[in-house]
C-alpha positions, -999 to 999 in steps of 0.1 A, spaced: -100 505 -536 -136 515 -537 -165 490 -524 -185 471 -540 -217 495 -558 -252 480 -568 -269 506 -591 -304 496 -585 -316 512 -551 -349 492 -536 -373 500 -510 -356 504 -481 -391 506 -459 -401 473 -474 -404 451 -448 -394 419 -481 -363 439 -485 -356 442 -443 -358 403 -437 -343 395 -474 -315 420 -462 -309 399 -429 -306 367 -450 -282 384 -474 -263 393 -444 -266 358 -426 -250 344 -455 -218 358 -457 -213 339 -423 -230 308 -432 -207 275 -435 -178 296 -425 -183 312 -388 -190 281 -369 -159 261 -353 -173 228 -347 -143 222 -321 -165 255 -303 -180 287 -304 -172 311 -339 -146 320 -359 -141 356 -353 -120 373 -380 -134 376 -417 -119 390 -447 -133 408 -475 -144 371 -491 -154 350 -462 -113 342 -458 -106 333 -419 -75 355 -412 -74 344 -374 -88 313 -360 -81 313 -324 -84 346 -311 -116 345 -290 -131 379 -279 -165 378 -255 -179 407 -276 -180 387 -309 -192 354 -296 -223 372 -272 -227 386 -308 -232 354 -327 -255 342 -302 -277 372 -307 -277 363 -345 -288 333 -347 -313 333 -318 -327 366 -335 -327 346 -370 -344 314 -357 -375 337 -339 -373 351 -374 -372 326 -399 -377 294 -380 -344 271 -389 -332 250 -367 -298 253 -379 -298 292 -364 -307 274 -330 -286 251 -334 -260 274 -338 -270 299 -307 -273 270 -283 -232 260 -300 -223 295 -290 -238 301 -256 -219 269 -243 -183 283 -255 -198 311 -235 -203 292 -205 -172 268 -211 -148 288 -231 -151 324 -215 -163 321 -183 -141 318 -154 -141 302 -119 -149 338 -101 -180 337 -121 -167 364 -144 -164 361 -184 -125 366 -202 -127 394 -230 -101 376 -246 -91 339 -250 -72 317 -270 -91 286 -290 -68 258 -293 -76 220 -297 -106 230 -275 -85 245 -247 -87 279 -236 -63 299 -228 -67 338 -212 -52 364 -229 -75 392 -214 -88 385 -182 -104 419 -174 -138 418 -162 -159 451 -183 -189 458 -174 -193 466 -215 -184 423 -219 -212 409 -192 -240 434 -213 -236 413 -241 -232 380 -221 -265 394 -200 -280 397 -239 -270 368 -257 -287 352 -228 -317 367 -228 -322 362 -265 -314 324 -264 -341 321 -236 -367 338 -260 -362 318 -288 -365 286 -267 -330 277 -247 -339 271 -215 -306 263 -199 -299 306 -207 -321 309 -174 -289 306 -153 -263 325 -172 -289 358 -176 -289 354 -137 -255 353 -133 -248 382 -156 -269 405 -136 -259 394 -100 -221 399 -112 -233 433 -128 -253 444 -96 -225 429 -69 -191 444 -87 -204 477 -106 -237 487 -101 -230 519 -80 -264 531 -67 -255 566 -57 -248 574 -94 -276 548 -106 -247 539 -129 -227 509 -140 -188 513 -133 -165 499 -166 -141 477 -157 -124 455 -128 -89 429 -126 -95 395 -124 -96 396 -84 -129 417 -89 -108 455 -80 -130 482 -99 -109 509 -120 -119 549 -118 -129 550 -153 -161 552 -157 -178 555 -192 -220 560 -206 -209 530 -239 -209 500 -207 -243 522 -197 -256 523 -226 -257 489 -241 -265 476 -204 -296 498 -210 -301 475 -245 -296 441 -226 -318 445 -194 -346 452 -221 -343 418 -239 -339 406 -205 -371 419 -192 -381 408 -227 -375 377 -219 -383 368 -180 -412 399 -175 -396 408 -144 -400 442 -137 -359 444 -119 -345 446 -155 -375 473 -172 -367 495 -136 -326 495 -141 -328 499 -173 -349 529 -166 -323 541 -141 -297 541 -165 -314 559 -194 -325 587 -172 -287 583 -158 -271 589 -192 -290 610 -212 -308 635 -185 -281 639 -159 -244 631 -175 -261 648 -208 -268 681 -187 -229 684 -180 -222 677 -216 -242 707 -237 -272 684 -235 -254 654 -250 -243 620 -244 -205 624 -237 -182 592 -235 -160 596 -208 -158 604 -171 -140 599 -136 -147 578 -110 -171 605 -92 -190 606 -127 -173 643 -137 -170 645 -171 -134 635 -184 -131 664 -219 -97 648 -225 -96 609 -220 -84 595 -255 -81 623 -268 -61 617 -301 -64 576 -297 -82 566 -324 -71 530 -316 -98 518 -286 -127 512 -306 -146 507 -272 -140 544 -256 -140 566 -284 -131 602 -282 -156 625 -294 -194 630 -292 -205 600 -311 -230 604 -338 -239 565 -334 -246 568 -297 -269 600 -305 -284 584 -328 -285 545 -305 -296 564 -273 -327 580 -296 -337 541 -308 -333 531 -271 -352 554 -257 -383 555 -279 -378 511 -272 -379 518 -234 -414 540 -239 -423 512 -251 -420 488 -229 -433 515 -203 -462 518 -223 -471 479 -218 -472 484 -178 -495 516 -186 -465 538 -175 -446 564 -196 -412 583 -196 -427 620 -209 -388 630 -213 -381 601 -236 -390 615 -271 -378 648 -271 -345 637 -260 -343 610 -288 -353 640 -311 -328 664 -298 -302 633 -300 -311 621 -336 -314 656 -349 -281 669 -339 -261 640 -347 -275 644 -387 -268 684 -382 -234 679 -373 -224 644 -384 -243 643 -419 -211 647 -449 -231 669 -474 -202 666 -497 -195 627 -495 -227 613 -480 -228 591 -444 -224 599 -413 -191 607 -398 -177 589 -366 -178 618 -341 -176 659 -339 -159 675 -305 -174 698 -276 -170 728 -304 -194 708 -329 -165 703 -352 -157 665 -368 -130 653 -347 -132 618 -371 -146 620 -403 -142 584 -412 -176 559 -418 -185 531 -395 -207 506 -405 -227 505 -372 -233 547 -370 -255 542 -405 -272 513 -394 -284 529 -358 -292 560 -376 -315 544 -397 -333 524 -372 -334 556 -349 -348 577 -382 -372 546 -385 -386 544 -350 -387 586 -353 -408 589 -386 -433 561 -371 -436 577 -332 -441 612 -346 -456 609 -383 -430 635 -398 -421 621 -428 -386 643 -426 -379 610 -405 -384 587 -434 -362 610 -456 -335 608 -434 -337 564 -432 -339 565 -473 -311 586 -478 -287 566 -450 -301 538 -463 -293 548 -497 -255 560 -491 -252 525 -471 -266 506 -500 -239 520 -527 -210 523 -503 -208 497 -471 -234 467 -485 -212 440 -503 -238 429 -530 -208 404 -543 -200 384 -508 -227 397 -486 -223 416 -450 -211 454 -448 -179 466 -452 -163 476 -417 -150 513 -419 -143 535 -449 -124 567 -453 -145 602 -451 -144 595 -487 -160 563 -490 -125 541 -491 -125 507 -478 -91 512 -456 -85 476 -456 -97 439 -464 -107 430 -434 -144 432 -433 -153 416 -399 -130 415 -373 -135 406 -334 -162 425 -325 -184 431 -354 -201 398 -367 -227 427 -384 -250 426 -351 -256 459 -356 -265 459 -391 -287 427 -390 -302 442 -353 -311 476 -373 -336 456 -399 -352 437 -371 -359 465 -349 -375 486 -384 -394 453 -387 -405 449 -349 -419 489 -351 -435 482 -381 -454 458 -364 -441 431 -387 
C-alpha cells in the first residue's frame, strides 16, 4: 500500500507554503482530536477514524497543548486557545498526581482517570515543563504554576549536578532507576528554552546550556564524537541497551539520524538565545555541522530517498525504516544551517528532504504525515497518529523555518 503522492512539488522555502503547511496539518485534527468530556483523543487512523478513545498518554496531550498554543501565536483564533487552555487542565486534572508528579499513562473514562502507567520520566515532565511554557506565551496565565512545578520536580528527583545531567526515570514513590539516557536530556534542553522564552529568567537559558554542553561535548566524546542514546547510571556509555528492540520508540538503539540532526537545530537555537544576552557558545556551530552532516552521510537512502532511522557504532544502518519526525528535524536543522552559514549545500539538502517528504509521508487527501514507512517508502500500517505523535514535530519544523526566517 503506497501513500498518498502529489505530483506538483511547491516552494518549500516559501514562508506561504510553511504556515499553509501548518494549517493543512492542523486540519486533519480539527473537529476530531478534542474530547469535550477532557483533554484529546489520542489515536488517529489513516482518515481521521478514532481507533482508541481512552488511552491517555502525557506525551500526546503536552503535545496538543504545544499545537494549539503555537497555532494561536500564529494565526490568532481563539478556538486554538481555547483548545490549549482545554488541554493544559486535563494536564493538571487528568495526569497529575498527588506527589506532584504527572502519569505517562491513564485511562479516560466518564471523566475519571484511572493510572495505567504511573512512572515518573524525566522525558514526560519535558513536555509538561513545554506545554507550559508555550501556554504562558501565548497568553494563559494560570501555566505560571505548572512551569514551576515541572522544574522544581525536575531539579529535586533527577537533576544530578555532578554529571550536569538529567536522570530518566523514577516509581511512583519518587526511587530513581540507573538508566540514564541523552533523549530525556535532550528535549529537556528544548523545553527550558521555551521556558526561558517565556519567563526571561536566566535559570532555564543556564541549564539548558548545561545540558547541551553535557550531551553533545562530553557524552559525544565517548561516542566517536556523536550523540549516543544510552548509558549507566555513572553516565558510561551503555553499546548494548536495546539492542535488537525495535519496540520502545522512546530509547532507540542506534545512533539516531533525527537526534543528529535535532541536537544541530538546538544548538544553533541556544546561540541564539546566547546571542540576546551578548554571550556566545563558540562550540555550538561546528558541532551542529559535524551532527547534521554525518547524519545525511550515513543516514541519506541514495537508492530510495529519506532518511533512515539509525546506523550503529560501525556507521552501518541498523534500521532502515522512515520516521516521520527524522525528515521533519532534518529539514529544520538543514534550514537553520543554510541561513547561519550562507552555504547554499544547506538549502539543497531542506528541498530535497522536503521533496521526498512531500511525495511520500504528506497525506495531500486527509492532511497530516504518515507515521513510519518501510526503507522502501511503505506505509506499514493505517494507523497514522498514535499516542505520541499528534505531528508536533512536523508542524514544530515549519515554525522554527518560519521563526529563522525572521517571519
Amino acid at each position: 500500500m503506497a501513500p498518498t503522492t502529489s505530483p506538483h512539488m511547491p516552494d518549500f522555502r516559501s514562508p506561504d507554503f510553511l504556515a499553509d503547511h501548518i494549517r493543512h496539518t492542523l486540519a486533519f485534527y480539527e473537529g476530531r482530536s478534542i474530547d469535550p468530556s477532557g483533554g484529546f483523543f489520542h489515536f488517529f487512523k489513516d482518515d481521521g477514524t478514532v481507533y482508541d478513545r481512552r488511552t491517555r498518554h502525557l506525551v500526546s496531550s503536552t503535545r496538543f497543548v504545544f499545537n494549539h498554543a503555537m497555532a494561536y501565536r500564529r494565526f490568532g483564533e481563539p478556538a486554538d486557545l481555547a483548545a490549549a487552555r482545554h488541554g493544559l487542565t486535563f494536564i493538571e486534572r487528568a495526569h497529575r498526581q498527588q506527589d506532584g508528579g504527572y502519569a505517562w499513562q491513564i485511562d479516560w473514562h466518564e471523566q475519571r482517570a484511572t493510572v495505567q502507567d504511573g512512572t515518573n520520566r524525566c522525558y514526560g515532565l519535558d513536555f509538561v515543563l513545554l506545554a507550559h511554557a508555550h501556554a504562558l506565551m501565548a497568553g494563559i496565565e494560570e501555566a505560571h504554576a505548572g512551569l514551576e512545578n515541572a522544574w522544581q520536580l525536575m531539579e529535586a528527583h533527577f537533576w544530578e549536578p555532578r554529571h550536569r545531567l538529567y536522570a530518566d526515570e523514577a516509581t511512583t514513590d519518587w526511587r530513581v532507576g540507573s538508566y540514564r539516557g541523552q533523549n530525556a536530556n535532550m528535549h529537556a534542553c528544548e523545553a527550558l528554552m521555551a521556558a526561558f522564552e517565556a519567563t526571561q529568567e536566566s535559570r532555564y537559558i543556564e541549564r539548558a546550556l548545561a545540558v547541551a554542553e553535557s550531551v553533545t561535548g562530553r557524552l559525544a566524546s565517548l561516542a566517536e564524537g556523536l550523540v549516543w542514546e544510552h548509558y549507566r547510571e555513572d553516565w558510561s556509555v551503555d553499546w548494548d541497551y536495546n539492542r535488537g528492540n525495535k519496540t520502545d520508540i522512546f530509547k532507540p538503539w542506534g545512533f539516531q539520524t533525527g537526534h543528529l540532526t535535532e541536537w544541530a537545530k538546538l544548538l544553533l537555537q541556544l546561540d541564539g538565545h546566547l546571542a540576546t544576552q551578548d554571550r556566545k557558545a563558540e562550540w555550538a556551530l561546528p558541532r551542529a555541522r559535524h551532527f547534521f552532516d554525518t547524519a545525511m552521510q550515513r543516514g541519506w537512502d541514495a537508492d530510495n530517498g529519506g532518511l533512515v532511522y539509525g546506523f550503529g557504532p560501525d556507521g552501518k544502518v541498523c534500521d532502515g525504516d522512515k520516521y516521520f519526525w527524522v525528515q521533519a528535524e532534518s529539514f529544520a536543522a538543514a534550514a537553520l544551517l543554510a541561513l547561519r552559514t550562507g552555504e547554499p549545500g544547506y538549502w539543497d539538502w531542506y528541498d530535497s528532504i522536503w521533496a521526498y517528504s512531500w511525495e511520500h509521508f504528506v497525506d495531500h487527501a486527509h492532511g497530516a504525515w504518515y507515521r513510519i514507512l518501510t526503507p522502501t517508502n511503505e506505509k506499514i500500517s493505517d494507523e497514522k497518529s498514535p499516542a505520541g505523535k499528534t505531528d508536533y514535530h512536523t508542524m514544530g519544523a515549519c515554525y522554527d523555518v518560519l521563526r529563522t526566517l525572521g517571519v
